[in-house]
N, CA, C and O atoms as CSV, one atom per row, in Angstrom:
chain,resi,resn,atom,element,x,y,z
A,1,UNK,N,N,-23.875,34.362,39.189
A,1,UNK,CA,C,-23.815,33.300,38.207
A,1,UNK,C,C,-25.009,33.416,37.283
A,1,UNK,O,O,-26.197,33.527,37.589
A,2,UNK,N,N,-24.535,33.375,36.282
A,2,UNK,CA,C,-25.938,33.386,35.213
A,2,UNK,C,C,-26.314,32.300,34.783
A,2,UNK,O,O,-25.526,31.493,34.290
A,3,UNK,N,N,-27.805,32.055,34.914
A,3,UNK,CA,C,-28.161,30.654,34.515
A,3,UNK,C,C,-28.971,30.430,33.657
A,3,UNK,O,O,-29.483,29.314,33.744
A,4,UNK,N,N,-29.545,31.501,32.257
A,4,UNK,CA,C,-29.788,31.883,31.291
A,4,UNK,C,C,-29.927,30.645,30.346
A,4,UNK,O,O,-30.738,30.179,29.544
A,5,UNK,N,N,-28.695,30.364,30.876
A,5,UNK,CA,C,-28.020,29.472,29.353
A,5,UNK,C,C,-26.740,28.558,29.976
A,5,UNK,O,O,-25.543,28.359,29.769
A,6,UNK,N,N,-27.909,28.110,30.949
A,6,UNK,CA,C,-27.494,26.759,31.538
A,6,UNK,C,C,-26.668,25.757,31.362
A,6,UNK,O,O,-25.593,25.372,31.822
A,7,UNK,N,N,-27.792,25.283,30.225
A,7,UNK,CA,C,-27.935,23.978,29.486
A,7,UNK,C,C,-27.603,24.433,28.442
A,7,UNK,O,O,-28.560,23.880,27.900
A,8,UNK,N,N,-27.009,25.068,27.421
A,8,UNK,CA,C,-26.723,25.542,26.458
A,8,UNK,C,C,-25.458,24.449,26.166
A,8,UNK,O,O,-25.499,23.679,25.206
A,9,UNK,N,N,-24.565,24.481,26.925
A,9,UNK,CA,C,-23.179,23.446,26.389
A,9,UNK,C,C,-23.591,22.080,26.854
A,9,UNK,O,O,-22.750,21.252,26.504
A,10,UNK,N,N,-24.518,21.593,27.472
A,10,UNK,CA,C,-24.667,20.188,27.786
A,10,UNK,C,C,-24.392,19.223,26.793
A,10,UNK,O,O,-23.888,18.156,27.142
A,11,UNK,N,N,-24.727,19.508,25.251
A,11,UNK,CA,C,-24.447,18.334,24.203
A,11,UNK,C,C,-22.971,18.393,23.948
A,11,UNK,O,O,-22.392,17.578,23.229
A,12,UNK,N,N,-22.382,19.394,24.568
A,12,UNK,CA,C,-21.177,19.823,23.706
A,12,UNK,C,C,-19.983,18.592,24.167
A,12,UNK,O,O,-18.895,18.559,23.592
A,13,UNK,N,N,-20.316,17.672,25.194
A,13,UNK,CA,C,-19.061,17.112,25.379
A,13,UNK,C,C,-19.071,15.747,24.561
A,13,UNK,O,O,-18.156,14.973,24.280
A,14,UNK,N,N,-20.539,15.726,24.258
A,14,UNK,CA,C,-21.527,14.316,23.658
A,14,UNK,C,C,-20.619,14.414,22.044
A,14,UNK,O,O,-20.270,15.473,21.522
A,15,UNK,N,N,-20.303,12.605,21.308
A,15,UNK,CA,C,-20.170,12.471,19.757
A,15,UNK,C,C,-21.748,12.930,19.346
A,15,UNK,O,O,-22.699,12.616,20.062
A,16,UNK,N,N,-21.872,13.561,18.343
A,16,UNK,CA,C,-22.023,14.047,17.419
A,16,UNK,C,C,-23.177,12.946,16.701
A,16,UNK,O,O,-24.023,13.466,15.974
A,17,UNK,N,N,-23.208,11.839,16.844
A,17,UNK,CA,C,-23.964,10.651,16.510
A,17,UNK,C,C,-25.431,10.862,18.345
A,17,UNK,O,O,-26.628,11.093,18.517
A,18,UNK,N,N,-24.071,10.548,19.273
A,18,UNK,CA,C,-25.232,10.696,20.410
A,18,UNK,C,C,-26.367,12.003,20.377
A,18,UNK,O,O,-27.561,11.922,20.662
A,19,UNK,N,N,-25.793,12.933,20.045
A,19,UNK,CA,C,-26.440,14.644,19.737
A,19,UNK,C,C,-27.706,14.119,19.066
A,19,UNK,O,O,-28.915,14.201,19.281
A,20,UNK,N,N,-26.990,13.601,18.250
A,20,UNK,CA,C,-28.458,13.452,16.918
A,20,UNK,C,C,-29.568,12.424,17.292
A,20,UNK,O,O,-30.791,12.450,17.156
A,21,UNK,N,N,-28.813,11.629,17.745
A,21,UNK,CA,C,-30.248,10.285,18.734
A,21,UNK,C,C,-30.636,11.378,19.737
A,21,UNK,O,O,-31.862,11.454,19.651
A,22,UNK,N,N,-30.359,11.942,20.315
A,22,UNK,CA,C,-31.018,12.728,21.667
A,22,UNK,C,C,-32.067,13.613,21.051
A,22,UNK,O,O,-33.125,13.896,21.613
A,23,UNK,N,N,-31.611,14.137,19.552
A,23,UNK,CA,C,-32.716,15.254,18.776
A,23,UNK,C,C,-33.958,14.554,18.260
A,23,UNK,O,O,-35.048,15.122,18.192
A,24,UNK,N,N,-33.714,13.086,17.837
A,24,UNK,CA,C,-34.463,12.620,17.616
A,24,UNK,C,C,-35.499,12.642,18.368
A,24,UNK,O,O,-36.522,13.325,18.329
A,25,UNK,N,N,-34.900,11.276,19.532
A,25,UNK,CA,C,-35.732,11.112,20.551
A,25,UNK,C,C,-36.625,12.579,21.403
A,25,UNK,O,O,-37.671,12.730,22.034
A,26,UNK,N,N,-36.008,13.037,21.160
A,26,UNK,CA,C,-36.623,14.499,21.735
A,26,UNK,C,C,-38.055,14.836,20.830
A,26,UNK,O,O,-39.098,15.042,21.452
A,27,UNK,N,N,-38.042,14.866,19.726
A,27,UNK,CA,C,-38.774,15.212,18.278
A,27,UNK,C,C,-40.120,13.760,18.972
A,27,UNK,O,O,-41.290,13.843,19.346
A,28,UNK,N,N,-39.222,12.686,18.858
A,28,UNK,CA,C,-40.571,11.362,19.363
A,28,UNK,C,C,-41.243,11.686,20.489
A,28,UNK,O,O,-42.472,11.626,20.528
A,29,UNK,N,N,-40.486,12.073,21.547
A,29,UNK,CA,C,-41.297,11.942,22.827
A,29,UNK,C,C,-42.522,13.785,22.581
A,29,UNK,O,O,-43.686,13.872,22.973
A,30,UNK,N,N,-42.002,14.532,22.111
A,30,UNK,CA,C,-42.906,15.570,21.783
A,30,UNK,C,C,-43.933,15.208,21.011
A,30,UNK,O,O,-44.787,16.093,20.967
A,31,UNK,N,N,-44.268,13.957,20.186
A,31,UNK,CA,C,-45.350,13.451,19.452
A,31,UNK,C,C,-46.028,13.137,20.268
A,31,UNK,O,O,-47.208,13.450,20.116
A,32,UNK,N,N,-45.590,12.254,21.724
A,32,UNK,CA,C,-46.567,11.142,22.381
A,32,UNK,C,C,-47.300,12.227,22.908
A,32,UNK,O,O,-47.003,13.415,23.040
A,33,UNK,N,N,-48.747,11.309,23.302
A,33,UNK,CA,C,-49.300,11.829,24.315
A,33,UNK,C,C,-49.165,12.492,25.732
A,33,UNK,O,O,-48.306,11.966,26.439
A,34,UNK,N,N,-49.735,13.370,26.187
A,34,UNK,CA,C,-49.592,14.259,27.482
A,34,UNK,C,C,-49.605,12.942,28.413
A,34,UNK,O,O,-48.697,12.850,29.239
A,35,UNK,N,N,-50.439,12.053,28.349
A,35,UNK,CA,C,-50.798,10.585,29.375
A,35,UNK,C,C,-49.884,9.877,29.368
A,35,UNK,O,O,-50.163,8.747,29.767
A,36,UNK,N,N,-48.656,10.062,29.024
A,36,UNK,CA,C,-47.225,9.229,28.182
A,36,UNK,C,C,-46.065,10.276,29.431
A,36,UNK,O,O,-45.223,9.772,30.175
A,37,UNK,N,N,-46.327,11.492,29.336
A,37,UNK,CA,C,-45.349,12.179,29.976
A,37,UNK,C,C,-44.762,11.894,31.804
A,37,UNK,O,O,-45.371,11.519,32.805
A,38,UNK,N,N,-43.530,12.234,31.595
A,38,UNK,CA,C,-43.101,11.380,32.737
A,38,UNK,C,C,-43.340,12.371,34.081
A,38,UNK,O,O,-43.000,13.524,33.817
A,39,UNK,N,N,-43.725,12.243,35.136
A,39,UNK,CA,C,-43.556,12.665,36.212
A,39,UNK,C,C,-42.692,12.787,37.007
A,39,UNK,O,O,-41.825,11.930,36.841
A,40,UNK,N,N,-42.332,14.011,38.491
A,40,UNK,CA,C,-41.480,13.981,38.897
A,40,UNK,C,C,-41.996,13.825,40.169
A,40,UNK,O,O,-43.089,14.284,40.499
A,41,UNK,N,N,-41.000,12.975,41.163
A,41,UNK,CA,C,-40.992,12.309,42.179
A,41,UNK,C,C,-40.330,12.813,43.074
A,41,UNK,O,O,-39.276,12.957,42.454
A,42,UNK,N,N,-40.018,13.412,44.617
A,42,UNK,CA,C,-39.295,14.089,45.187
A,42,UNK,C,C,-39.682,12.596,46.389
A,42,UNK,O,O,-40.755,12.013,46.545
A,43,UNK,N,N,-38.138,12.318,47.163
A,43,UNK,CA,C,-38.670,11.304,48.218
A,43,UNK,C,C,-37.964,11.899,49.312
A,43,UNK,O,O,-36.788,12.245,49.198
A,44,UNK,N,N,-38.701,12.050,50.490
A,44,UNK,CA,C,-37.878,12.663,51.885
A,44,UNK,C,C,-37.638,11.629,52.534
A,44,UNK,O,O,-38.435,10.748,52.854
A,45,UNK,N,N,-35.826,11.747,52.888
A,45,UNK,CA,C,-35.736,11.092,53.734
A,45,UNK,C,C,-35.430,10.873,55.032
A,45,UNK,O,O,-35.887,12.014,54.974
A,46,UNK,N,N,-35.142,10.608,56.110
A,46,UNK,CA,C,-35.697,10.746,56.859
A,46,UNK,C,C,-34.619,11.504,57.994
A,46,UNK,O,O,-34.689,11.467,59.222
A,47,UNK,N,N,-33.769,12.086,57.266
A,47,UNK,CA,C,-32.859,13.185,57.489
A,47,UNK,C,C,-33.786,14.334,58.017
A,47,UNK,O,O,-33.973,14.916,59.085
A,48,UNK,N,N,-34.238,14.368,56.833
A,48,UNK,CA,C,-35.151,15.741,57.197
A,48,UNK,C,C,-35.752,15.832,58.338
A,48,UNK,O,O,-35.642,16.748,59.153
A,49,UNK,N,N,-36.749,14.363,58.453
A,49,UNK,CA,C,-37.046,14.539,59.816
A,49,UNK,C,C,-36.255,15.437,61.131
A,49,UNK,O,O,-36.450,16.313,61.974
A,50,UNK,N,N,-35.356,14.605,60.655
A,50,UNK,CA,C,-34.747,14.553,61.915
A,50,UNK,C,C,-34.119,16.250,62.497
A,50,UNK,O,O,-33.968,16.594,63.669
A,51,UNK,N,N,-33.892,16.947,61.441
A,51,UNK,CA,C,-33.217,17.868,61.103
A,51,UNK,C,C,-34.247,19.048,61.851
A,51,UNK,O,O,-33.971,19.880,62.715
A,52,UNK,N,N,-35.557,18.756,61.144
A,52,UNK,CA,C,-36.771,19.466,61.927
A,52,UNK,C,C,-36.743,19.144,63.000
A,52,UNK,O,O,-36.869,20.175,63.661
A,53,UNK,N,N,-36.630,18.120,63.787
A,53,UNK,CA,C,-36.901,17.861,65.099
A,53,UNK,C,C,-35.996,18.653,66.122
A,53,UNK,O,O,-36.374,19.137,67.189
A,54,UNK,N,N,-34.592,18.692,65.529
A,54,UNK,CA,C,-33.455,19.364,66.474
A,54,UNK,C,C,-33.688,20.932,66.024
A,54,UNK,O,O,-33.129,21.767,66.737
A,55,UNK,N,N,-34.392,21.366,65.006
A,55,UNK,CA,C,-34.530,22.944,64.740
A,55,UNK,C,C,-35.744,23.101,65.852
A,55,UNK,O,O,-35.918,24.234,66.300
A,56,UNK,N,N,-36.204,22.524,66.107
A,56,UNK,CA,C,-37.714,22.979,66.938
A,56,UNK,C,C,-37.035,22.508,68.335
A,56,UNK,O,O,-37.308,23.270,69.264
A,57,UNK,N,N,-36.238,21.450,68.659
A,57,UNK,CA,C,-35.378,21.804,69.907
A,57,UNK,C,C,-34.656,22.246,70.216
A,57,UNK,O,O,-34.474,22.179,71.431
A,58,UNK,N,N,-33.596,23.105,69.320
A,58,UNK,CA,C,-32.668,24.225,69.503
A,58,UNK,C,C,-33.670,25.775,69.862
A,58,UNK,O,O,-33.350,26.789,70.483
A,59,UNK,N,N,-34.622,25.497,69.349
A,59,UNK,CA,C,-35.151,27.288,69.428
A,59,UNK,C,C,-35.844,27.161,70.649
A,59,UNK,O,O,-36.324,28.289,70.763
A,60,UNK,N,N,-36.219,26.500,71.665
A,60,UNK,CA,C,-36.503,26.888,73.016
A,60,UNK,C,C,-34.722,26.940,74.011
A,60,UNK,O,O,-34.639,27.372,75.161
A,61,UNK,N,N,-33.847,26.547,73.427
A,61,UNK,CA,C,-32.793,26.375,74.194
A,61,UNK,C,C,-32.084,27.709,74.416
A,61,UNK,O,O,-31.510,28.292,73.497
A,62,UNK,N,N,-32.155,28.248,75.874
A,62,UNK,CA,C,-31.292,29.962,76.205
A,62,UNK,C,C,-30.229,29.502,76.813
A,62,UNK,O,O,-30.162,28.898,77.884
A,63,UNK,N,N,-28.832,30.024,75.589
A,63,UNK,CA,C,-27.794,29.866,76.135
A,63,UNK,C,C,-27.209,30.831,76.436
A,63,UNK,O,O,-26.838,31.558,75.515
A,64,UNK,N,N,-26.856,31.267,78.016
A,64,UNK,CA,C,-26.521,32.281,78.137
A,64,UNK,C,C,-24.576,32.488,78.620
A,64,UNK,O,O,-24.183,32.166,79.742
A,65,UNK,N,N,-23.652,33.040,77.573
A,65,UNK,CA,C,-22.152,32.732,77.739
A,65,UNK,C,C,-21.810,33.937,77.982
A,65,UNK,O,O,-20.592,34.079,78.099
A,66,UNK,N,N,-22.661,35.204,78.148
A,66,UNK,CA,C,-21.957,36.500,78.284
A,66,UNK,C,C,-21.304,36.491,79.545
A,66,UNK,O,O,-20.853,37.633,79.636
A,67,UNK,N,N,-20.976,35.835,80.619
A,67,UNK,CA,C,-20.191,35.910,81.859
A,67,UNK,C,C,-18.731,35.406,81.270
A,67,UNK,O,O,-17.757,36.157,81.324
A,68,UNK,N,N,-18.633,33.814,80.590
A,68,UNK,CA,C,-17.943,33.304,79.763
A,68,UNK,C,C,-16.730,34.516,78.962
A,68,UNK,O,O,-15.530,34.785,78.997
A,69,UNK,N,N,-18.048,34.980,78.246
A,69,UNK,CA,C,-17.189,35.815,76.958
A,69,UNK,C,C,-16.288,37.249,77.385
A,69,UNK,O,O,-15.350,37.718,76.740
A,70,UNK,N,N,-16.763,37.685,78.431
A,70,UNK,CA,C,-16.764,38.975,79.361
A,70,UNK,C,C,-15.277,38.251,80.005
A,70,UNK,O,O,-14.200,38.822,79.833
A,71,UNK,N,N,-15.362,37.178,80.619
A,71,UNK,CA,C,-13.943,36.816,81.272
A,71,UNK,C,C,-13.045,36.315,80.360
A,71,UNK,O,O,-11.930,36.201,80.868
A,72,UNK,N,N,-13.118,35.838,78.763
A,72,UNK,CA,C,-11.965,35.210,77.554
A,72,UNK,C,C,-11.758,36.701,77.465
A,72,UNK,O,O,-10.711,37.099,77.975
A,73,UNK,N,N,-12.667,37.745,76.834
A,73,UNK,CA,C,-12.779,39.272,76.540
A,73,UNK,C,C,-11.172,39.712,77.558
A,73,UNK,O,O,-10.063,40.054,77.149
A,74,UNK,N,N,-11.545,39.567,78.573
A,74,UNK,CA,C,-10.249,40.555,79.747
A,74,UNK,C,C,-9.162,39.371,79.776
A,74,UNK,O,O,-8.129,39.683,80.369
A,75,UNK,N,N,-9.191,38.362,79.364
A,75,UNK,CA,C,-8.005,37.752,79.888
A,75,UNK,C,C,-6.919,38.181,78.529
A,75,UNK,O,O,-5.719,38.457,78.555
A,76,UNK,N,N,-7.678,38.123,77.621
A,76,UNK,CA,C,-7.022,38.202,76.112
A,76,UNK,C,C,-6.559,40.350,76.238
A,76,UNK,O,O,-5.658,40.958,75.660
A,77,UNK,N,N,-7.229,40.684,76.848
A,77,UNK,CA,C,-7.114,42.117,76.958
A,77,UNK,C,C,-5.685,42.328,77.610
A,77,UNK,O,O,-4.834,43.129,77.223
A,78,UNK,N,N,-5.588,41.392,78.744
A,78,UNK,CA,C,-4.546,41.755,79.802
A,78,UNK,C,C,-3.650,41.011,79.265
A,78,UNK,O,O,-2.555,41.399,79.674
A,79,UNK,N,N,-3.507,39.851,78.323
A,79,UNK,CA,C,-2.374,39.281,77.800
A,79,UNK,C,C,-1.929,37.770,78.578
A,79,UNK,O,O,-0.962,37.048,78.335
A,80,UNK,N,N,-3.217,37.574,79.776
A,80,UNK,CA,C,-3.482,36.335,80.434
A,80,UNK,C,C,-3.901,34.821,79.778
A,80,UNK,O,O,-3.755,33.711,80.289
A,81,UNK,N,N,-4.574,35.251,78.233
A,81,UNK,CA,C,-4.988,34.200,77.770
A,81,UNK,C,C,-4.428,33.191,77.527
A,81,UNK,O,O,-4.281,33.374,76.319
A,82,UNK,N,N,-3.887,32.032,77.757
A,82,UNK,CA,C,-2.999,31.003,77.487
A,82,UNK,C,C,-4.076,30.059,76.319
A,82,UNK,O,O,-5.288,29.855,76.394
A,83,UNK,N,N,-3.202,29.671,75.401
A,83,UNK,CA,C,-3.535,28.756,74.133
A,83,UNK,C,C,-3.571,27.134,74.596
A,83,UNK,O,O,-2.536,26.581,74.226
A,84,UNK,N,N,-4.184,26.527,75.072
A,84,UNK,CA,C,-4.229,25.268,75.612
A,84,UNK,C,C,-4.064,24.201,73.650
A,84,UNK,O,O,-5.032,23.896,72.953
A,85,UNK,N,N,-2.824,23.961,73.372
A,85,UNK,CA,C,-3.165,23.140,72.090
A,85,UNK,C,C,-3.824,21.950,72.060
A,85,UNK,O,O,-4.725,21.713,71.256
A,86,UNK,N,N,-3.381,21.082,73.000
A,86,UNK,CA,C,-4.006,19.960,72.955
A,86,UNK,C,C,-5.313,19.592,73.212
A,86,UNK,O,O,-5.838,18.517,72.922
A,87,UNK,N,N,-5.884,20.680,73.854
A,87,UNK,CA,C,-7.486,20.909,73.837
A,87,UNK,C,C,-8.158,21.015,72.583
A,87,UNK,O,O,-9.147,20.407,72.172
A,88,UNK,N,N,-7.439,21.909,72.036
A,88,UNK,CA,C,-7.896,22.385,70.689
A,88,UNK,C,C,-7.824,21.405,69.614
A,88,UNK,O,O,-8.623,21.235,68.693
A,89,UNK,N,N,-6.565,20.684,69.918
A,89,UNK,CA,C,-6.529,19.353,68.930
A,89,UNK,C,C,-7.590,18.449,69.338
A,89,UNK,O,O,-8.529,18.485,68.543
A,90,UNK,N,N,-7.785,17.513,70.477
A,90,UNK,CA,C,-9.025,17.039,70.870
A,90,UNK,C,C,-10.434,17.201,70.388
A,90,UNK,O,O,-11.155,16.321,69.918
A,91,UNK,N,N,-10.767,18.725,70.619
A,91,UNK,CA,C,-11.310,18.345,70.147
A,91,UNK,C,C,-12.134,18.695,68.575
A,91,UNK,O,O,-13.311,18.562,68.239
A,92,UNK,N,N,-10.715,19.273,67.716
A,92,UNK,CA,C,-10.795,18.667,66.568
A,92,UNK,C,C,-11.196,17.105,66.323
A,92,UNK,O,O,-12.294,16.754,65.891
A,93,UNK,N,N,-10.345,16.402,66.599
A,93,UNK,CA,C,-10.786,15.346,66.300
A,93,UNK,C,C,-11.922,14.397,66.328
A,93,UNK,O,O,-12.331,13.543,65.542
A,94,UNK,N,N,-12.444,14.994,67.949
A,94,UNK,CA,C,-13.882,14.459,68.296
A,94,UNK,C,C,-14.758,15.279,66.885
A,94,UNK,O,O,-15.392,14.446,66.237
A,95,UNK,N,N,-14.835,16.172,66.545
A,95,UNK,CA,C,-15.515,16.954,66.056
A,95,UNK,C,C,-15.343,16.052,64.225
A,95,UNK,O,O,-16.298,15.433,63.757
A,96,UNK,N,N,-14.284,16.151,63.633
A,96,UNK,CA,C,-13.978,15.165,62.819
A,96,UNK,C,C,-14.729,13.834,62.688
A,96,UNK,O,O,-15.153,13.382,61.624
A,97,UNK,N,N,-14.854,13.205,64.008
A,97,UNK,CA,C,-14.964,11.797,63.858
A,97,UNK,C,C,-16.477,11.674,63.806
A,97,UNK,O,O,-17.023,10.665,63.360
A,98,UNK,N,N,-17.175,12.777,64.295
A,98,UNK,CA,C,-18.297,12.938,64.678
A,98,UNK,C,C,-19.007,13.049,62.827
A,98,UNK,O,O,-19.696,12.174,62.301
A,99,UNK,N,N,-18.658,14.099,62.307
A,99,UNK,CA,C,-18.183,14.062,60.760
A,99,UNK,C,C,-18.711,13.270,59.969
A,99,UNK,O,O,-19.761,13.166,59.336
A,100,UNK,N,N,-17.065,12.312,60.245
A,100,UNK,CA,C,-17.196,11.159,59.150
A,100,UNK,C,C,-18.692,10.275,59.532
A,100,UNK,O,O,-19.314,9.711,58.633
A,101,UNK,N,N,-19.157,10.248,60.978
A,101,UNK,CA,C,-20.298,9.303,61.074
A,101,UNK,C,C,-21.429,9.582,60.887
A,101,UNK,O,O,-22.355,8.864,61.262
A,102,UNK,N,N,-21.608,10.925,60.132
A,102,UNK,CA,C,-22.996,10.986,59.366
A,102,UNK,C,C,-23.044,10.910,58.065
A,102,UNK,O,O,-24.127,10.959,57.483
């Protein structure tokens, strides 16, 4: 994606009257003073926290499924594997509902 020329069509959906107040105002606020200019504000919330907290408790956690994967591996080999659906639907849904509540 090229982002060159970003902002290049941004006025384009704007009347033609709004364009011209925006050039203005643009032209004014480049007069004011540097002590006039607006600042930018970033606020964390407390997502993040939280987000860090489970990354720094996932990375001591050893999960070990190669016995697991080694026995789905041969059952699916030998043609033993059975498709349980309603498991699979389950827990879609848990997984879904879980979802919508963040």
């Amino acid at each position: 994606m090229d982002i060159k020329n970003l902002n290049a069509n941004v006025t384009s959906g704007r009347a033609p009257d709004q364009v011209r107040a925006q050039e203005r105002s643009g032209k004014q606020d480049a007069n004011q003073s540097v002590d006039n200019a607006p600042t930018d504000k970033v606020t964390l919330t407390g997502t993040l926290t939280q987000v860090r907290d489970l990354e720094q408790k996932t990375e001591n956690v050893n999960i070990d499924n190669s016995d697991r994967i080694a026995t789905l591996k041969a059952a699916i080999a030998d043609g033993s594997y059975q498709v349980n659906a309603q498991n699979i639907a389950e827990k879609f849904m848990q997984s879904e509902s879980f979802l919508s509540k963040i």
